[in-house]
Structures are given as structure tokens and as C-alpha cells.
C-alpha positions in Angstrom: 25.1 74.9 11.2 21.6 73.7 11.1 18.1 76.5 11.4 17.8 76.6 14.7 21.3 76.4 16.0 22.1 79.2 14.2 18.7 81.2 15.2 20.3 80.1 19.0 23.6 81.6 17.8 22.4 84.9 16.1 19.9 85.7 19.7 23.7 84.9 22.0 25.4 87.0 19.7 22.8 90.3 20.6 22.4 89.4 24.4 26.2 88.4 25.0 28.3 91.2 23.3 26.5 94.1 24.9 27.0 92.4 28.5 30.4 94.0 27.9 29.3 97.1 27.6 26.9 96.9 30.7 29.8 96.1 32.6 31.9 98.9 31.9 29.1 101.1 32.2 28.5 100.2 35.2 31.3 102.7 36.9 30.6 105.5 34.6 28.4 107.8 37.3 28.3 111.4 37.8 29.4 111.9 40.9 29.0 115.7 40.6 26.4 117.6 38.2 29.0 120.0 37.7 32.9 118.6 37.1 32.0 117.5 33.0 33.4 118.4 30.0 32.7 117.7 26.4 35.1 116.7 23.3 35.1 116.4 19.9 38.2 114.9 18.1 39.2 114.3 14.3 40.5 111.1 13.7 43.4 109.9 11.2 45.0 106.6 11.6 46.0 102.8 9.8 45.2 99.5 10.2 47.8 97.6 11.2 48.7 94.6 9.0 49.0 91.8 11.3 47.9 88.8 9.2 47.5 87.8 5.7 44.2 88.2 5.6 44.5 92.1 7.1 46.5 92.9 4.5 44.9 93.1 1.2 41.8 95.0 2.6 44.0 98.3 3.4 43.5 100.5 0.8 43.2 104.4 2.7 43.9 106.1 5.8 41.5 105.5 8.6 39.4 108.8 9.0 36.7 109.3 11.2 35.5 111.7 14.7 35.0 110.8 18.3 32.7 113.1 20.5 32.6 111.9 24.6 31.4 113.5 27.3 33.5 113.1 30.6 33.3 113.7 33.9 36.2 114.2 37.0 36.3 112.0 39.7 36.1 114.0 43.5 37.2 111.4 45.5 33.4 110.6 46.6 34.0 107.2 46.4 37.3 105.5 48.2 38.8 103.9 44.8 38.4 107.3 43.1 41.5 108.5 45.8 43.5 105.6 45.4 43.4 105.6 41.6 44.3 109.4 41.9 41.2 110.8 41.2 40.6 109.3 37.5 38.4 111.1 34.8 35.6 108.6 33.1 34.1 109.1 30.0 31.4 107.9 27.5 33.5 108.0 23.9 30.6 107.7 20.4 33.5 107.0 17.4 32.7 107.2 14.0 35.7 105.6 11.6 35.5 105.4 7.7 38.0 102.3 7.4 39.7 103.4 4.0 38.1 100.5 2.4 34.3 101.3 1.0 33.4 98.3 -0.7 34.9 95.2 2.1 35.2 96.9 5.3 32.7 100.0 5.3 32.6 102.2 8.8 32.6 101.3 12.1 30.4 102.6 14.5 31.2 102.2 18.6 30.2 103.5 21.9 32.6 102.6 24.7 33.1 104.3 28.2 37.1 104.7 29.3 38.9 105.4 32.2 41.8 108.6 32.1 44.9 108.7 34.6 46.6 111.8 35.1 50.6 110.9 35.0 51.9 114.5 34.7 49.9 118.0 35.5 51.8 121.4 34.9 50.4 125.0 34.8 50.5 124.6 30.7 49.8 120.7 29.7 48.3 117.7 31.1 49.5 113.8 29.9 47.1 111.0 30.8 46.5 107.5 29.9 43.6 106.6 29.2 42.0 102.6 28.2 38.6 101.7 27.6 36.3 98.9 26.1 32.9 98.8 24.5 30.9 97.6 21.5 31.2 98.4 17.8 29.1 98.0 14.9 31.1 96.9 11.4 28.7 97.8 8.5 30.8 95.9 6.1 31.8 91.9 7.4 32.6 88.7 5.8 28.8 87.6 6.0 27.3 90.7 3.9 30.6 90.5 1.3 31.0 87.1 0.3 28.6 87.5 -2.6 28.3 89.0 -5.5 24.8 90.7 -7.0 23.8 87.3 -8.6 23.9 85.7 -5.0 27.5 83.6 -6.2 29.7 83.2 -3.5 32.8 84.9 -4.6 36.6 83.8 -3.4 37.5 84.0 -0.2 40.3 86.4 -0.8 37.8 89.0 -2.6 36.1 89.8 0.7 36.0 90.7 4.4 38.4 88.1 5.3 38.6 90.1 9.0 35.7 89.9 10.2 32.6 87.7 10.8 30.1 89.5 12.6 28.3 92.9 12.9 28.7 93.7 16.6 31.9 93.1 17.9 34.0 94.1 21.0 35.8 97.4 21.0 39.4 98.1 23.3 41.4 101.4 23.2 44.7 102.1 25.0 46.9 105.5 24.5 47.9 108.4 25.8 46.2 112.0 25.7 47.4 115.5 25.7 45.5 118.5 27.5 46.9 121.7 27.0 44.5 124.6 28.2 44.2 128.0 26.0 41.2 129.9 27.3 39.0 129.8 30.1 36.6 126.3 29.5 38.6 125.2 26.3 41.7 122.7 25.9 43.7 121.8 22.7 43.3 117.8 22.9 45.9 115.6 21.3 45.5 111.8 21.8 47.2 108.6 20.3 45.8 105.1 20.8 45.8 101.6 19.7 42.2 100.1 19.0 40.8 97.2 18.5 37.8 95.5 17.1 36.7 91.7 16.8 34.4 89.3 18.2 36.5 86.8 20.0 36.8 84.3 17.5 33.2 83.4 18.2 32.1 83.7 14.5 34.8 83.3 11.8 36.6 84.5 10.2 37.8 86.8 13.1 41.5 88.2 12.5 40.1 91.2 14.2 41.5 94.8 13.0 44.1 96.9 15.1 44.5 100.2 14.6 46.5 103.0 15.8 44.9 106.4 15.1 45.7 110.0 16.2 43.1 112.8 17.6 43.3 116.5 17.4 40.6 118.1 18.5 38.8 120.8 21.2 37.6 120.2 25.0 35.1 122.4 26.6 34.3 122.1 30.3 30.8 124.1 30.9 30.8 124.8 34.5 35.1 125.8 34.1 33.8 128.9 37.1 32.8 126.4 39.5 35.7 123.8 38.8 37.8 123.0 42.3 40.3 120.5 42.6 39.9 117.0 44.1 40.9 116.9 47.6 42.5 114.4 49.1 40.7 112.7 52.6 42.5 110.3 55.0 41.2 107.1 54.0 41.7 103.5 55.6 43.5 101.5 53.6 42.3 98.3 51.3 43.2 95.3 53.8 46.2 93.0 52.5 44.9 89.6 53.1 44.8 87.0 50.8 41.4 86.1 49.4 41.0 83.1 46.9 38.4 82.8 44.0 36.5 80.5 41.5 35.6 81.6 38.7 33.1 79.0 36.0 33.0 80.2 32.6 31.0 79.3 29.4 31.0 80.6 25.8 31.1 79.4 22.0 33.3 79.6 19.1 33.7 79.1 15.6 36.8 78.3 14.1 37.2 78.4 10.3 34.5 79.2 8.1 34.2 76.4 5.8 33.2 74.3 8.7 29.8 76.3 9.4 29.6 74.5 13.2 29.5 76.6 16.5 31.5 74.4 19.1 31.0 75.1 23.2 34.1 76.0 25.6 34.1 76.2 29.0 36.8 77.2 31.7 37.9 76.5 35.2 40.2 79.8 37.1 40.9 78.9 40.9 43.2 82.0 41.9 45.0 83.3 45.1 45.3 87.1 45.5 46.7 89.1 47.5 46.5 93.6 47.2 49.3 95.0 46.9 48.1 98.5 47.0 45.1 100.3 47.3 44.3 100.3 43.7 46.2 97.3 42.8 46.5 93.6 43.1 48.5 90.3 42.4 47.5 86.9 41.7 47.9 83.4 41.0 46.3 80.5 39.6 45.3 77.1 37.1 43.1 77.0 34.7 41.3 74.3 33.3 39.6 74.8 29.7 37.4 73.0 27.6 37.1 73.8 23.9 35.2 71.6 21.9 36.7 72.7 18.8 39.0 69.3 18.6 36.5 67.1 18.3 38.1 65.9 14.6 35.6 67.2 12.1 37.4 70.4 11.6 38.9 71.1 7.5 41.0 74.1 8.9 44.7 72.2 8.4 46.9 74.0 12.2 46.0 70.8 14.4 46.5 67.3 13.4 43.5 65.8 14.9 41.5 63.0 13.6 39.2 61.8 16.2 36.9 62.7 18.4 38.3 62.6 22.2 38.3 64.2 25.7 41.5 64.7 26.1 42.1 66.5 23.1 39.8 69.0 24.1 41.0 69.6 27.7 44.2 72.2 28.8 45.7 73.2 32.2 47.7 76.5 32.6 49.2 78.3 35.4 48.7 81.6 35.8 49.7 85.4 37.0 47.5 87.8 37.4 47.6 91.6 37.8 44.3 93.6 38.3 43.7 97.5 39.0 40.9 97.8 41.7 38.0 99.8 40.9 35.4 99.9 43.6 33.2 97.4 42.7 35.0 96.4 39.2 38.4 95.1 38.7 40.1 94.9 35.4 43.4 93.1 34.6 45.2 90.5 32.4 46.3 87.3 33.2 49.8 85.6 31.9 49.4 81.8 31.0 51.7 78.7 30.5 50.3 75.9 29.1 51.1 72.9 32.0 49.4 70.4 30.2 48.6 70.5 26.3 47.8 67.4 23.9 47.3 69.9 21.1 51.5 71.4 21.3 52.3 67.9 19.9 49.7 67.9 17.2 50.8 71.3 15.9 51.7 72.5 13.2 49.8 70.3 11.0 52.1 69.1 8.6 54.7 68.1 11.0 52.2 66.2 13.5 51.2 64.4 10.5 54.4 63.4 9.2 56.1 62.9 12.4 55.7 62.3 16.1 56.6 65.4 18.3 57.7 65.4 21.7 57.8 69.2 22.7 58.9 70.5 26.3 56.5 72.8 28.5 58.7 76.0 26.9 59.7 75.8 22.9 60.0 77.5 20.3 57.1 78.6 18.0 55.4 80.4 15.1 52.3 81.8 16.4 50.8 81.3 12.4 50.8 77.9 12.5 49.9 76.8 16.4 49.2 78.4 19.6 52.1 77.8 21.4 52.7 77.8 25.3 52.0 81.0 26.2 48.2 82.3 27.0 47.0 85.4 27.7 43.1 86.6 29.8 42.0 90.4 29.4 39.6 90.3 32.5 36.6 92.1 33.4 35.1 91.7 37.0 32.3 93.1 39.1 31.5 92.2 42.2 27.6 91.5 43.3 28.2 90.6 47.1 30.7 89.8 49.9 31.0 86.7 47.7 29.4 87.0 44.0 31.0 88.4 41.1 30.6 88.6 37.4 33.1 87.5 34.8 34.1 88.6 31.5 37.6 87.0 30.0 38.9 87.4 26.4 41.5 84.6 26.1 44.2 85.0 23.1 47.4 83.4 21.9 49.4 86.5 21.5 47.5 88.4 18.9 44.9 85.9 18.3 41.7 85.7 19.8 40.7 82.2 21.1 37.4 82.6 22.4 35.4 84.7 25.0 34.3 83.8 28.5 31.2 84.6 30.7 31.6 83.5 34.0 30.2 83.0 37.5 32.8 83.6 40.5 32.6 83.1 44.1 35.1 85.0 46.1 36.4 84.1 49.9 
């Protein structure tokens, strides 16, 4: 990577990721000065092993603290009702990643989303998800030397991560269970994760599943009153039909030192189903100028430099909760069209000529496989506008992110 590409790179990488963050943000509004609340939570946890190049960095137990402040949804807005009336929050999260010397803490601010699924007179269970931006103090970049400025092995450093700021999900459920007037007992267990989308490498991302104990305390608990619920007209059922034009970048393995472009095509059919929830289907066309030839990573036996190694068609489902102006979902892929299936894994597509069917079986560790999957972010601008966010992954691994453009009719 020359100067100035990687000066163009380094300036994405600080406008880009926080977009993510804006986006989610977007939805987290007081509706009321009084329904908050505030937590703080201890953290304890492990990183999952997932890869070979997880593995040797867990040493310790995750440990860390989360404080958020959160507020209850009164049904001001129509989507507040049909989700139930939701609690959002703003979550800070401190972890100390049981490794000092190659991962360091993480730092992350993400807001979240909290469904009540049961309510008694003594507990409340909710799921909550949520997505922000995290700050690694220990990556690949600031650990693959030693004090003399030698590049040390691979193997003796952040082989995880790549980058400083990196995307931040949390899924799990919480446990409420009042015991005085204005306090809660919280208990809460979630899967995170952290990575950057494969857009700087290495990028085997870490997942984590942690537990939280800790206190709530809701200020204004004289003044609390229940949400109530207001006849409403329903979200019309007709079909509407989108295009969404996406762009990004992504590296792929870090001997290489290039930055290749991607790009996407979605054209999608939806139809709601409920208020708060809708159905989909689609293709998508993607670009990824990874398989241009030049790569020394050994999973795809590529040697020159062509279009049509570069191009994939999928179809896809799509399932999306509606929030107001925001949608968030996750898209199901199969690859209708794929060069790369029959150039995967390496050795074999060099020794041999493979003829694989749309559906076959795979190891996900040495090619992609048929199977794709989109998290989606969407927020809508206009009658027709939107904005797109997509992280699009083969099972567990990140392929690349994209920022897109829709137009909705």
C-alpha cells in the first residue's frame, strides 16, 4: 500500500466506522424527561475460540463494567406500540481482555434496543441487541514489533485484529428483579462482538460471551406510569420494492499490504407482515476486487486478473424489524452464480478441476461456501431515500462492509 493510498485509507477508516454509530443513534430520543433509569454492571466473561488465530491470545477471564443510561418508550411514536413499548439505551463498556501484552482493553459506546418478553409482580426477562463502535488499545498494527522496531512472527502477536476502531454487536438476554423503591437487581448474559469487517487485516474478529450483575436505579420511580396502549392504524401490507447501491473496501491478508474496492447490487421485494415486522426477497450482485490474481493468501486458486472472477449473484431472504424510521434485519444468501466455489480450496483447484453444484458440502476454513449472510442497517430519509449499512459474512467470517444508497417504491 503506497503513501497516499494508505493516508486515503486511514481518513475512511475515522469517517466510515462511526457512521454506524450515527445510525443507531439516531432512534435513541427521550421521549419523556422523566421515564430513565441508570445502570452499572460488573462484567466477567471469555472469548470464544473460533479460529486458530483466537486461540493462543486467551490467557484470562474477560473483566470489565458497563454503565448506560436508558429510557422507556410511552408509545409517543406509532412503532414504540407495535414493538411493545421497547426500552433504548446508551451502554459505555470498559473490558480488560485477559491478555495485557497482545490484546489490551476495549473501549465501546453503543446504544441498544430492550424487549420485554415476560413482566411479573417480582422479575422482568427482556432481550435486548445493540450495535456501536469500539476502540481496541492493543491490535496487530501496534504488536507486530518488538522494542528494536523488528517485526516479530506472526504468531507472537495480535493475530485478531487489525485496526483500532472497530464495529461493536451485543445480543442476550437481561434480568430485572425489583427490591426497593427506584432500585433493580440486574442480571444480563450476552454474546459480543468486535471487528472491523475484514476491511483491514488480519480481522478474525473476537466473540465473546460475558455475564453482568449489577444495580438499576430509576430517579423519577414516584412519577413512573405505565405505557398505555392507543388504537393505532395499522402499517399498510403492500408490497414495496427497493434498490439498494453499495460501496466499500477490504483487505484480505496482511502480507499483501493492498486495499481492494467492493461494490454491491440488492434489488428486493417486501411485503409487512406485521406492524413491527417484515419479509423479503431479492438478488444480489457483488463486486470484490479482491480476485484480481496478485493475492499470496493460498484459499482461492486464482492466477489472473479477470471480471468474472470478481463478480457473484445470490438470492436472498430477508427479515427486518420496523423501527419508525430505521429497520434492522439480516438477510439469508445462496450463491446462484459463483466462479470462486470451483477455485476453492486451494490445493484442490490447483490439482484438479472441480465441478461443484449450487448446494455442497464445505469447510468454511478453507472457502466460503454457498451460503451468505447481510446484518442490515436502514434509515429512511424520504418517501423514497434511505441509507444503507450491510455487514456481509460467510458464517462466522466477515467479508467486507457495505455503505449504500437505496431508493424505495
Amino acid at each position: 500500500m503506497n503513501g497516499k493510498t494508505k493516508t486515503t485509507v486511514e481518513t475512511m477508516k475515522y469517517i466510515l466506522f462511526p457512521l454506524l454509530f450515527i445510525l443507531m443513534t439516531i432512534q435513541l430520543q427521550a421521549q419523556t424527561s422523566e421515564q430513565y433509569s441508570f445502570k452499572i454492571e460488573g462484567i466477567y466473561g471469555t472469548i470464544i475460540p473460533h479460529d486458530q488465530h483466537v486461540k493462543p491470545l486467551i490467557e484470562n477471564h474477560v473483566t470489565g463494567t458497563e454503565l448506560s443510561v436508558e429510557f422507556q418508550t410511552m408509545g409517543e411514536k406509532p412503532w414504540q406500540q407495535f414493538n411493545g413499548f421497547p426500552a433504548i439505551g446508551l451502554g459505555a463498556v470498559w473490558l480488560n481482555l485477559g491478555n495485557s501484552q497482545k490484546l489490551g482493553n476495549a473501549f465501546t459506546l453503543y446504544p441498544y434496543i430492550s424487549y420485554t418478553l415476560l413482566k411479573t409482580k417480582v422479575f422482568k426477562l427482556s432481550l435486548k441487541a445493540g450495535a456501536g463502535a469500539s476502540y481496541l488499545s492493543k491490535t496487530f498494527q501496534n504488536t507486530n514489533m518488538n522494542s528494536l522496531g523488528e517485526i516479530i512472527p506472526f504468531d507472537s502477536t495480535n493475530t485478531a485484529i487489525g485496526s483500532s476502531l472497530n464495529v461493536y454487536f451485543s445480543g442476550g438476554g437481561s434480568l430485572e428483579i425489583p427490591i426497593s423503591k427506584g432500585f433493580s437487581l440486574m442480571a444480563e448474559y450476552t454474546w459480543n462482538h468486535m471487528s472491523n469487517g475484514s476491511a483491514f487485516v488480519p480481522n478474525s474478529g473476537l466473540n465473546l460471551l460475558n455475564g453482568f450483575v449489577g444495580l438499576k436505579y430509576f430517579p423519577n420511580y414516584k412519577k413512573y406510569h405505565l405505557p398505555s396502549h392507543q388504537i393505532l392504524e395499522g402499517l399498510p401490507r403492500k408490497m414495496t420494492f427497493e434498490v439498494i447501491a453499495s460501496g466499500g473496501f477490504r483487505q484480505l491478508y496482511y502480507q499483501d499490504n493492498r486495499t481492494y474496492p467492493i461494490a454491491s447490487l440488492a434489488i428486493s421485494a417486501y411485503r409487512p407482515l406485521t406492524n413491527y415486522y417484515r419479509m423479503g426477497f431479492g438478488i444480489d450482485v457483488f463486486y470484490d476486487g479482491v480476485y484480481d490474481g496478485t493475492s499470496l493468501y493460498k484459499r482461492t486458486y486464482i492466477t489472473t486478473n479477470e471480471l468474472k472472477n470478481k463478480i457473484r449473484v445470490g438470492t436472498s431472504w430477508h427479515h427486518e424489524v420496523i423501527l419508525g424510521r430505521l429497520t434492522a434485519g439480516v438477510d439469508l444468501g445462496l450463491y446462484l452464480y459463483d466462479p470462486l466455489k470451483n477455485r476453492s480450496p486451494y490445493t484442490d483447484a490447483k490439482n484438479s478441476t472441480l465441478n461443484k453444484s449450487i448446494i455442497y458440502p464445505y469447510n468454511i476454513n478453507t472457502e466460503d461456501g454457498w451460503f451468505y449472510t447481510r446484518a442490515t442497517l436502514k434509515y429512511t430519509l424520504d418517501n423514497h431515500l434511505f441509507l444503507s449499512l450491510g455487514l456481509k459474512t460467510h458464517l462466522q467470517k466477515a467479508e467486507f462492509i457495505e455503505w449504500g444508497l437505496g431508493y424505495r417504491f
